[in-house]
C-alpha positions as CSV (number, residue, x, y, z in Angstrom):
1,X,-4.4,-5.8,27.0
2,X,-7.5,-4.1,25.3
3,X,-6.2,-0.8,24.8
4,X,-4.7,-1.0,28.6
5,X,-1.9,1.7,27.2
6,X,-4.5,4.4,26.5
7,X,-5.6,3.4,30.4
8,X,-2.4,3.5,31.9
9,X,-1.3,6.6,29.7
10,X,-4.0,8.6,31.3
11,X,-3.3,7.3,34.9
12,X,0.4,8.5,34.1
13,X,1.6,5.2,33.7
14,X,4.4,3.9,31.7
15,X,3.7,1.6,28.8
16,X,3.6,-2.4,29.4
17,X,5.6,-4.3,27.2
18,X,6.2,-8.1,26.7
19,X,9.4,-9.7,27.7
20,X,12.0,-8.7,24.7
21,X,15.0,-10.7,23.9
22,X,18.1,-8.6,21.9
23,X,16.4,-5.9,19.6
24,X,17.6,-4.9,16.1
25,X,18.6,-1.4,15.0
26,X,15.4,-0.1,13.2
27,X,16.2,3.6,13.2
28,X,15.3,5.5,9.9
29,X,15.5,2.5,8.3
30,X,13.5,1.4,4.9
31,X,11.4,-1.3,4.4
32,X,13.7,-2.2,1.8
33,X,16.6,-2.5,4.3
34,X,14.7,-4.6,6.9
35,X,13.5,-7.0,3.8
36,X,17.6,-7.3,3.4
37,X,18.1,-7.8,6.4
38,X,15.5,-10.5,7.2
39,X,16.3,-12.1,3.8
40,X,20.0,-12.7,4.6
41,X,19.2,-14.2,8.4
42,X,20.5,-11.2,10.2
43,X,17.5,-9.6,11.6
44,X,13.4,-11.6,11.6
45,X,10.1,-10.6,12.0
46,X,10.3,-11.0,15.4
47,X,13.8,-9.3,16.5
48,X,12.3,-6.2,14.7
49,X,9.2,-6.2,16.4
50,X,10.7,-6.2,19.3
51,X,12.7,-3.7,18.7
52,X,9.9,-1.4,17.7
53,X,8.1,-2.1,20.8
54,X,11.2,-1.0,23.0
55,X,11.9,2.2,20.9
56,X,7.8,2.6,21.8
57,X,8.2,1.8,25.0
58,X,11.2,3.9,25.7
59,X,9.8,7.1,24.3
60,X,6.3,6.9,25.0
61,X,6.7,7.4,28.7
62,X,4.4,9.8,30.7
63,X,5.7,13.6,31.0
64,X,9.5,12.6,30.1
65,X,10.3,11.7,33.6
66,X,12.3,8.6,33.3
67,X,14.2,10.4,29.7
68,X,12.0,9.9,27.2
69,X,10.4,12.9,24.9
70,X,6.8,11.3,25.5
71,X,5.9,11.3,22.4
72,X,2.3,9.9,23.0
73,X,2.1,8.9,19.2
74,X,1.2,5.1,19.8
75,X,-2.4,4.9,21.5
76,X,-2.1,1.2,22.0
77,X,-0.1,-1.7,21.1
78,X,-0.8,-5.0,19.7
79,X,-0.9,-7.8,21.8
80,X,-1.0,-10.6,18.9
81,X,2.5,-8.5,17.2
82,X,4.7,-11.0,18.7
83,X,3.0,-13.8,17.4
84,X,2.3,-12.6,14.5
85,X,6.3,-11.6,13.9
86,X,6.6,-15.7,14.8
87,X,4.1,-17.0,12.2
88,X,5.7,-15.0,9.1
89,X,9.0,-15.5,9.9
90,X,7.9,-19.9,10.2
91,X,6.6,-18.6,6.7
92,X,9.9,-17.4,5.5
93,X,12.1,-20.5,6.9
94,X,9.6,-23.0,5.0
95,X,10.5,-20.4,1.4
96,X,7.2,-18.5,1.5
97,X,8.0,-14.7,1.3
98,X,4.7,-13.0,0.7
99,X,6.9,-9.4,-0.4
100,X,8.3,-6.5,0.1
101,X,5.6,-6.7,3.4
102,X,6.7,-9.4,4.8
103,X,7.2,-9.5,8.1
104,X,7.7,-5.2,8.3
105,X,6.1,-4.0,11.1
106,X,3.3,-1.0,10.5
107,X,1.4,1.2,12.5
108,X,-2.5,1.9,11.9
109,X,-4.5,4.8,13.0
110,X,-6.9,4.3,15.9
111,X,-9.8,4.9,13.7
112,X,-9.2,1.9,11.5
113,X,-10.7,-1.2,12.7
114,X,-8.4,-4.3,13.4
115,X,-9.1,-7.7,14.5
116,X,-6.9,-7.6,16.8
117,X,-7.7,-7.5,20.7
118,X,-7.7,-3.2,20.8
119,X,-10.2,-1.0,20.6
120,X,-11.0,1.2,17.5
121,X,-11.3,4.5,19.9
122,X,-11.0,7.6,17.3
123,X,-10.0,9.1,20.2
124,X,-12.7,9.4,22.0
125,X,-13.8,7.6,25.2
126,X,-17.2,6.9,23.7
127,X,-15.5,4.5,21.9
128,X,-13.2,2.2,24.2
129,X,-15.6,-0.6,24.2
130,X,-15.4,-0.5,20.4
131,X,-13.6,-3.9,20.1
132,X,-15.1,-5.4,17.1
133,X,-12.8,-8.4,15.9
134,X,-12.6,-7.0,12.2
135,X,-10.4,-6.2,10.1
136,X,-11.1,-2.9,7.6
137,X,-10.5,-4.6,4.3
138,X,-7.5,-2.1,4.2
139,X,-5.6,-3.5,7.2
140,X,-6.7,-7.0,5.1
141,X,-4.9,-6.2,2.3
142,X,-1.9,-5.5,4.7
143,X,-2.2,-8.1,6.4
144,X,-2.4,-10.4,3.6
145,X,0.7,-8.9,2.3
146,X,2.8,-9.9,4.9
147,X,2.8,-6.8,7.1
148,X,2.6,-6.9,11.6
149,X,0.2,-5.0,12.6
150,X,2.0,-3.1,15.2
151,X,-0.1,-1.0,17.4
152,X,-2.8,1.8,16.7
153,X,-1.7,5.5,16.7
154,X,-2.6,8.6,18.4
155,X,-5.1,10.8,16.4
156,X,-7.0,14.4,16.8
157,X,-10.3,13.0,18.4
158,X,-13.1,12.4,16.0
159,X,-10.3,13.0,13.4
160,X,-10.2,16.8,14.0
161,X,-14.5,17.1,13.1
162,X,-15.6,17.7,16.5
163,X,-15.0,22.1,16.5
164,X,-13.3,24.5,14.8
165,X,-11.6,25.8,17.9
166,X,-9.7,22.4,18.6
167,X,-5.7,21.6,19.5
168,X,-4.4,19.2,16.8
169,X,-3.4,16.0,17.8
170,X,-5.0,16.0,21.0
171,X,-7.6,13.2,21.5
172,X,-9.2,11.9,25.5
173,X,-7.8,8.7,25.1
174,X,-4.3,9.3,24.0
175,X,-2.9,12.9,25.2
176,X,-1.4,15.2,22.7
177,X,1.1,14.0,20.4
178,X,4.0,15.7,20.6
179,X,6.3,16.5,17.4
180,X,9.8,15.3,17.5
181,X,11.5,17.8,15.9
182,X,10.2,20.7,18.7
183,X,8.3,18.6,21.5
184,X,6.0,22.4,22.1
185,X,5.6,22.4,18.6
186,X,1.9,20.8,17.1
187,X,1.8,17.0,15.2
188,X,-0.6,18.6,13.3
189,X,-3.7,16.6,13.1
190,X,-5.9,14.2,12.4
191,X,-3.0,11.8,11.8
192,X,-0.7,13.3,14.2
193,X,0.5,9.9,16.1
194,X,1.1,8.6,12.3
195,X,3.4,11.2,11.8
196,X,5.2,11.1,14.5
197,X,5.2,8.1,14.9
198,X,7.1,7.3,11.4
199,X,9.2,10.1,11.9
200,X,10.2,8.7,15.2
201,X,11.0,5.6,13.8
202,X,8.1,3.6,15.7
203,X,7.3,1.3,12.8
204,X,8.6,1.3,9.0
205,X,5.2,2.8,8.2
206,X,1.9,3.7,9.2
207,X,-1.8,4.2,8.1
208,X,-3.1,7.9,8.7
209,X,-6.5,9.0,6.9
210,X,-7.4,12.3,5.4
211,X,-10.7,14.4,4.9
212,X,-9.0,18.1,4.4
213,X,-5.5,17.9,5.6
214,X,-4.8,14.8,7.7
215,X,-2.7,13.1,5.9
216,X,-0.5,15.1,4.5
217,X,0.1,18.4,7.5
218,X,1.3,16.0,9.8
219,X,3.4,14.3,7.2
220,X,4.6,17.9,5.9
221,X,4.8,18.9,9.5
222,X,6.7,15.9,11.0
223,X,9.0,15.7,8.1
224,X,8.1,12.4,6.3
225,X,6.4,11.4,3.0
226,X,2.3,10.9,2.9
227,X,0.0,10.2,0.1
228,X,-3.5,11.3,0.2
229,X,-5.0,9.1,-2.5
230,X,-7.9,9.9,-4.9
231,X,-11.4,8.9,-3.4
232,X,-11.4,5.4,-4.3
233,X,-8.0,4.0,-4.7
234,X,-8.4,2.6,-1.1
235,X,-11.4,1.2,0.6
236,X,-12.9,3.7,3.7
237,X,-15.0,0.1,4.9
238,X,-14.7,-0.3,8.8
239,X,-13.2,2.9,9.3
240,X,-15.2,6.1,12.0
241,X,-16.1,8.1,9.1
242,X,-16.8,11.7,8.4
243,X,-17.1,12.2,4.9
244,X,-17.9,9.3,2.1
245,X,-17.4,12.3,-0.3
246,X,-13.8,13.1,1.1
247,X,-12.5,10.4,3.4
248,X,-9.6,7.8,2.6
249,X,-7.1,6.3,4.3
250,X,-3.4,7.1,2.9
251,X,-0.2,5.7,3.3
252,X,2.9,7.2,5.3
253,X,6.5,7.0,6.0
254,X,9.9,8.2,5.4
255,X,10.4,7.9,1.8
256,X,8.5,8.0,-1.2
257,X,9.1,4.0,-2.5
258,X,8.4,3.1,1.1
259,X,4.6,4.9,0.8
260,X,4.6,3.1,-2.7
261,X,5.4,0.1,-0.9
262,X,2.6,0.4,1.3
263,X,0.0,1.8,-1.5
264,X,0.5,-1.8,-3.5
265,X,-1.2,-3.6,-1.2
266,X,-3.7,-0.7,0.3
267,X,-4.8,-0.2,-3.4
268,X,-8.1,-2.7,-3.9
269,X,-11.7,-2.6,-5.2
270,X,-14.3,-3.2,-2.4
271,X,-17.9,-4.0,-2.9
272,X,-18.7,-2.3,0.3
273,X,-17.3,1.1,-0.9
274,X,-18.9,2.2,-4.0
275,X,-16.5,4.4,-4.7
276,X,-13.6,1.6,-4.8
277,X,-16.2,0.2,-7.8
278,X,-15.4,2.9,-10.4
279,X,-11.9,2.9,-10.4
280,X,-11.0,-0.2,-12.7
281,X,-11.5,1.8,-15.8
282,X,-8.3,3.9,-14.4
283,X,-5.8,1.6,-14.3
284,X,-3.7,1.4,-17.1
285,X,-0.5,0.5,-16.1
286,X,-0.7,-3.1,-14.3
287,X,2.9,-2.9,-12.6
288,X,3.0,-1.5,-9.2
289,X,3.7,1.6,-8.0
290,X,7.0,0.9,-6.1
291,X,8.2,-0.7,-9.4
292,X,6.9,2.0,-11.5
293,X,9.6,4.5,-9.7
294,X,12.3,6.4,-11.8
295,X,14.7,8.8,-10.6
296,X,14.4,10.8,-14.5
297,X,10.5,11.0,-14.1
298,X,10.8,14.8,-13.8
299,X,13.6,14.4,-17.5
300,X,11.1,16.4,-19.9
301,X,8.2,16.9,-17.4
302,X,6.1,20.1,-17.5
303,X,5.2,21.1,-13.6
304,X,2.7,24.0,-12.7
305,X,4.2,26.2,-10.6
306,X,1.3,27.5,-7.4
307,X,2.9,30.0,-5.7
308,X,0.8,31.1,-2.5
309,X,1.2,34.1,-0.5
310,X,4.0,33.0,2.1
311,X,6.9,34.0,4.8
312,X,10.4,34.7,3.5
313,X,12.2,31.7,5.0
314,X,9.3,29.3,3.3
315,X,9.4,31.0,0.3
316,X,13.3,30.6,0.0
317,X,13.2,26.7,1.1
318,X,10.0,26.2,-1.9
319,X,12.5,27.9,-4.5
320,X,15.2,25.6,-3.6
321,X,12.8,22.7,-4.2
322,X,12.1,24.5,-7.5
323,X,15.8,24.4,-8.5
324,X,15.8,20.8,-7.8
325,X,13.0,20.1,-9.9
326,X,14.1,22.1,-12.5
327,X,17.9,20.3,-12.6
328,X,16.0,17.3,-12.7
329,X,14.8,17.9,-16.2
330,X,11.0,19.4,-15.4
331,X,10.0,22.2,-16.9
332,X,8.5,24.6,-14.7
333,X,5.4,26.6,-15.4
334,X,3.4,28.7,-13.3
335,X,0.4,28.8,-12.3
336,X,-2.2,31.0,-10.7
337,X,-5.5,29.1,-8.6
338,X,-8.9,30.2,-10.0
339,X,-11.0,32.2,-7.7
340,X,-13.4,30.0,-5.6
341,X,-15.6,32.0,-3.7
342,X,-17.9,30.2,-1.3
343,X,-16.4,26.8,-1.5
344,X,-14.7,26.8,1.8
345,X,-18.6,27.0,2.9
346,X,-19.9,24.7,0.4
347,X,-17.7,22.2,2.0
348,X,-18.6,22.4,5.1
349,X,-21.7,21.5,4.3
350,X,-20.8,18.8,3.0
351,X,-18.8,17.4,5.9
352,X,-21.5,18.5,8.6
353,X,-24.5,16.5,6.8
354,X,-22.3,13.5,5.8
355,X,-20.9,13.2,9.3
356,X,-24.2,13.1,10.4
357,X,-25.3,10.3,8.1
358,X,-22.1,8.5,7.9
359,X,-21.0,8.3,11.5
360,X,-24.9,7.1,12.6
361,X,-24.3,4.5,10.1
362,X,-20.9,3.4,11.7
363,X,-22.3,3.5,14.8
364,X,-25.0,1.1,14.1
365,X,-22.5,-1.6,13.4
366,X,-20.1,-1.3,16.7
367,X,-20.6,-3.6,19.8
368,X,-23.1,-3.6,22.1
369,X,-20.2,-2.6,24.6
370,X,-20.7,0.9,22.7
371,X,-23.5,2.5,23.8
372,X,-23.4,6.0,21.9
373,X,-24.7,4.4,18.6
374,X,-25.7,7.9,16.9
375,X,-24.0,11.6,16.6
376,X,-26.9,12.9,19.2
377,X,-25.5,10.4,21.3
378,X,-21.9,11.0,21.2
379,X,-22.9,14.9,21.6
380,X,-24.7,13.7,25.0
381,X,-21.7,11.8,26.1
382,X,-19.4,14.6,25.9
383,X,-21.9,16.7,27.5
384,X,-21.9,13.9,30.6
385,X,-17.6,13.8,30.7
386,X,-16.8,17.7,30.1
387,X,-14.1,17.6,32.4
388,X,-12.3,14.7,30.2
389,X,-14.0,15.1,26.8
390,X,-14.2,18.9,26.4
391,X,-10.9,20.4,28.8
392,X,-9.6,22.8,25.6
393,X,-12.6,23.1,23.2
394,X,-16.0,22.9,22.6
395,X,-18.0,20.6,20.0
396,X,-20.1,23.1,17.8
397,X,-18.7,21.3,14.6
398,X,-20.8,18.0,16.1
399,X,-23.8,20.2,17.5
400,X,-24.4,21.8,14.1
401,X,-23.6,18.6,11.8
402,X,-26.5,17.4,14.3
403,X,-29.2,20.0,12.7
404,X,-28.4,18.9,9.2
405,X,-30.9,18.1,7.0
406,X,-29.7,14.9,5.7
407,X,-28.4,13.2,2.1
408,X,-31.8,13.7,0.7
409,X,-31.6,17.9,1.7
410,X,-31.2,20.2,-1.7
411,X,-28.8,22.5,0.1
412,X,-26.3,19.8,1.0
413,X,-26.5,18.6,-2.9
414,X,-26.2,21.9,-3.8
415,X,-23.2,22.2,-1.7
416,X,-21.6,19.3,-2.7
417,X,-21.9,19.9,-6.7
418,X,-21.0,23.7,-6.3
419,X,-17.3,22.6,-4.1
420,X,-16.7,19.3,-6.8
421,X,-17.0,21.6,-9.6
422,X,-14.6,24.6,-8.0
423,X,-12.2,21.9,-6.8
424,X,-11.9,19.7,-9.8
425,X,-13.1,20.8,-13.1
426,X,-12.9,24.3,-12.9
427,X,-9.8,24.2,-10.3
428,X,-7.1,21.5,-10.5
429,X,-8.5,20.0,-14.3
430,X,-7.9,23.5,-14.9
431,X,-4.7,24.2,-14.1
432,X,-3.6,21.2,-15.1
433,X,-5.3,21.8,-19.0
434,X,-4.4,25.4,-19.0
435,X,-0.6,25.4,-18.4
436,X,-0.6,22.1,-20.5
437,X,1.3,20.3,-17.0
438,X,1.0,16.7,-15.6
439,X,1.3,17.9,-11.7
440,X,1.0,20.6,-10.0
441,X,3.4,21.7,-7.4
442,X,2.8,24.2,-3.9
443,X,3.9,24.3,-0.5
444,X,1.9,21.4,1.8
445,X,2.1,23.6,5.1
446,X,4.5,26.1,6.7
447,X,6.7,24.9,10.0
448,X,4.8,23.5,12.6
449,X,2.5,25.9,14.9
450,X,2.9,25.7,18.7
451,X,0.5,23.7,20.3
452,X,-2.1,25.8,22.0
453,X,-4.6,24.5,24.9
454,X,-6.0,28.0,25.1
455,X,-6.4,29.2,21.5
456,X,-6.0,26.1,19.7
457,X,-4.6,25.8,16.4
458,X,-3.2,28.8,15.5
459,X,-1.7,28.4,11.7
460,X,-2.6,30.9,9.4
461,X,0.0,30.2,6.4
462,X,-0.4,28.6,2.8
463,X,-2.1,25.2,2.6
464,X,-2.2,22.9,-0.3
465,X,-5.0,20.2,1.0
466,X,-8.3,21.9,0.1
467,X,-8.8,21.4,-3.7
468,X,-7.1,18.1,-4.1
469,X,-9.5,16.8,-0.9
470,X,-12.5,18.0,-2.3
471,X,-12.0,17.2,-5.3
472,X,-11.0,13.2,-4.7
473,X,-7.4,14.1,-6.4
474,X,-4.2,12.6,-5.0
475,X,-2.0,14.8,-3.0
476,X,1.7,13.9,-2.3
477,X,4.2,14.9,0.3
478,X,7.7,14.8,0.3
479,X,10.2,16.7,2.7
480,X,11.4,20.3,1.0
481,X,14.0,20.6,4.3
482,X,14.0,22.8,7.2
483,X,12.2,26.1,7.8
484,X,13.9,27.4,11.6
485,X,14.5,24.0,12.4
486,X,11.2,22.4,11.7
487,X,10.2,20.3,8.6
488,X,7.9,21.9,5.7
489,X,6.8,19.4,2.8
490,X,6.7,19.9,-1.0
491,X,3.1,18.8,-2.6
492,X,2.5,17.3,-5.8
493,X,-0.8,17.1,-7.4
494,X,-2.8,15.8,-10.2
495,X,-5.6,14.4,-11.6
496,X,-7.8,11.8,-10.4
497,X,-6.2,8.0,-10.1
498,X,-2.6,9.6,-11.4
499,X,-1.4,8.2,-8.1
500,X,1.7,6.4,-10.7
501,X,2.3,10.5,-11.8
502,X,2.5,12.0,-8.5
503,X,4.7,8.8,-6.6
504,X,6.9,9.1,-9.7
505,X,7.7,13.3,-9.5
506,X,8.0,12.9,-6.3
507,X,10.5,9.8,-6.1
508,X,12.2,12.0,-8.8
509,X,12.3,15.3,-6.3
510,X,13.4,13.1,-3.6
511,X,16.4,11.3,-5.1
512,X,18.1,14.7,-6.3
513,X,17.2,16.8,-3.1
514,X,17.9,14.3,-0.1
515,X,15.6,17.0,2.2
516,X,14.2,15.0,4.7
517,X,16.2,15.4,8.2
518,X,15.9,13.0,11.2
519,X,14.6,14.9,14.3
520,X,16.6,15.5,16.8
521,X,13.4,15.4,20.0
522,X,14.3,19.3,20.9
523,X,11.9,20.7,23.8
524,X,11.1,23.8,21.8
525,X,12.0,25.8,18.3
526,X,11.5,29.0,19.9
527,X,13.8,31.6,19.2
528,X,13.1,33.7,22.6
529,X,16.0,32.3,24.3
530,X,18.5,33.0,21.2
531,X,16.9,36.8,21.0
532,X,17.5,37.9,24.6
533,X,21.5,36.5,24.6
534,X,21.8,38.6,21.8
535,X,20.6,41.2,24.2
């Protein structure tokens, strides 16, 4: 099939799908629930596979026209699923469960490499010959743990790098994703079709990655949980880069032990990565994460309290999440963010040099079928397929990263010890030291934006992904419930490698508030229509 979806979805085709025998009810369920389910002989690998693929199948379709929201969250399925459903459940019949993995289907984001026959595309038609055969030692460590590797999902091309003036979740490949809770509504971005896709109930799980943001707004913005780990908990190996500063892959679904689930067997050393390399020193407690979860984790805990300037409605649905925390035994504290002037600059410094260096790097290493194999490259390509590459915005992010001066340049080392220190030691460390807390906890992102082929993105409200990405920190998601209909998420931050503090609050939060609502695949959330029959 080699990415024939992403083809045929920009012919306005409907998605091929394999012959399916009766399919399983996987809606909003856990991966705990499928495990049952397989365990007692009432559902296998293979039944729920299949019904993923016809859920993907039957709401993936082009424009809506034959009923479904076209969601254009999956890019491309996975030809091998099927048989690889068949081999772990042989597995299970002959006693050999792997765990809580096993046999759950996932969903990874098309700018992780699989072995599998599909391309790794990041979006961008540069890359549809980018079939390399390899797995990123993440999708490994899934694999290895039992999981199907379902299908790759939709992304912001480039993962949102290319310009400043871009529409979130769009990429040339895949379409715009399309939120489910308010199909005119924005995915956010870069892992929009993650998001959706979870939130859809396209796969148990899914893989996004985050640089600033990507992660955890279109968990926050599609209503599920996502976990922006600290810079090297999980290996960035075989993945289109931006930044080896501020990249990592991060776990998503709908509940907080099903992200722990997932970060158990994400969570590996890699002597590829340096930055994997550092981390043994961290880890101090050796049970897993999903084990590790306790719904009195907040009994006694002391919680900073970040209270950015916000709307009314937001602000009302963040004190209600405050209520729950305190109830649950946490003392609240508040806190006030330490002036950072220049770093929103300093970082983009950062990002424009190391995209430069890290994506010629990538490059290098793809197939001969790919035959942009540096950034000045890619640059000329879009140039060459304007009408397909470049129909909303522009790539001045790319042009300018193209100028940089490279690793070795004083400015970008500069840059990158000036927004470290803001970001960490003199920003979250300090909070955290200050107010004597062990997490910090803000608003992730306000409702959802409405997605914009003229403007662009268009949010301007609080955003809690800058200091915790810079900064290699963990950042945590959860659902806070419904602002006008659309999902806003509650962050929890802290320190570097307190993955175990953050997963644990947040379990906590979760348990007690029950916030996270199923969408309902509404064509809009605007109010016009309610303000003129009040007329």
């Amino acid at each position: 099939m080699r990415h024939l979806f992403a083809a045929l979805l920009l012919a306005g085709a409907t998605l091929p799908m394999p012959a399916l025998a009766r399919t399983d009810p996987i809606e909003e369920r856990s991966i705990d629930d499928l495990q049952a389910s397989m365990a007692s002989g009432q559902a296998t690998s293979v039944s729920l596979t299949q019904a993923y693929l016809a859920r993907i199948a039957a709401m993936e379709r082009s424009n809506g026209k034959k009923g479904g929201p076209s969601l254009r969250a999956v890019i491309a399925v996975n030809p091998d699923a099927l048989a690889q459903a068949r081999a772990l459940d042989v597995e299970r019949k002959a006693g050999h469960v792997r765990g809580a993995l096993h046999g759950v289907p996932v969903l990874i984001k098309d700018n992780i490499e699989t072995l599998d026959p599909m391309a790794t595309t990041a979006g961008s038609l540069a890359l549809r010959g980018n079939i390399t055969r390899r797995d990123a030692p993440v999708v490994a460590q899934l694999r290895a743990a039992g999981a199907v590797i379902l299908g790759k999902t939709n992304l912001s091309e480039w993962a949102n790098i290319r310009s400043t003036r871009s529409m979130s979740g769009w990429s040339a490949v895949g379409g715009l994703v399309r939120n489910p809770y308010a199909l005119d509504r924005t995915a956010c971005g870069s892992s929009s079709g993650s998001g959706a896709a979870v939130a859809a109930s396209f796969a148990a799980a899914a893989v996004g990655t985050e640089t600033d943001g990507s992660v955890v707004c279109p968990s926050s913005i599609n209503g599920v949980v996502g976990l922006k780990p600290s810079i090297g908990l999980v290996s960035r190996t075989r993945v289109v880069p931006i930044s080896h500063s501020q990249d990592t892959p991060g776990p998503m679904a709908r509940s907080v032990r099903d992200v722990a689930i997932l970060l158990d067997a994400m969570d590996a050393t890699d002597p590829a990565d340096p930055a994997t390399m550092e981390r043994p020193q961290y880890r101090v407690a050796p049970r897993p994460y999903a084990e590790r979860l306790s719904a009195s984790a907040l009994s006694g805990m002391r919680v900073g309290v970040i209270r950015p300037e916000m709307a009314p409605d937001l602000a009302q649905q963040f004190q209600a999440a405050l209520d729950v925390l305190k109830a649950a035994g946490a003392t609240l504290v508040e806190v006030t963010p330490p002036k950072a002037p220049g770093l929103g600059e300093a970082e983009l410094v950062v990002l424009q040099t190391e995209l430069k260096a890290d994506l010629n790097a990538y490059l290098a290493t793809t197939p001969p079928a790919v035959t942009t194999r540096t950034l000045a490259d890619v640059i000329a390509f879009n140039r060459a397929h304007a009408a397909t590459e470049m129909p909303f915005f522009d790539q001045e992010t790319f042009e300018a990263a193209e100028k940089t001066g490279g690793l070795a340049d004083p400015a970008y080392k500069a840059a990158r010890a000036k927004s470290l220190r803001m970001a960490g030691p003199e920003g979250i460390d300090a909070m955290l030291a200050r107010a004597n807390v062990s997490v910090l906890v803000e608003p992730t992102y306000g409702p959802a934006w409405l997605s914009d082929t003229v403007y662009g993105d268009s949010y301007g409200g609080p955003s809690a992904s800058e200091l915790p990405a810079i900064a290699g920190y963990p950042n945590l998601t959860v659902p806070m419930g419904l602002v006008r209909g659309l999902p806003v998420g509650l962050s929890f931050i802290a320190g570097k490698y307190a993955e175990a503090t953050v997963l644990g609050a947040g379990y906590a939060y979760e348990q007690r508030s029950h916030a996270r609502v199923a969408p309902q695949y509404l064509p809009t959330a605007n109010a016009l229509p309610a303000l003129e029959a009040a007329r």
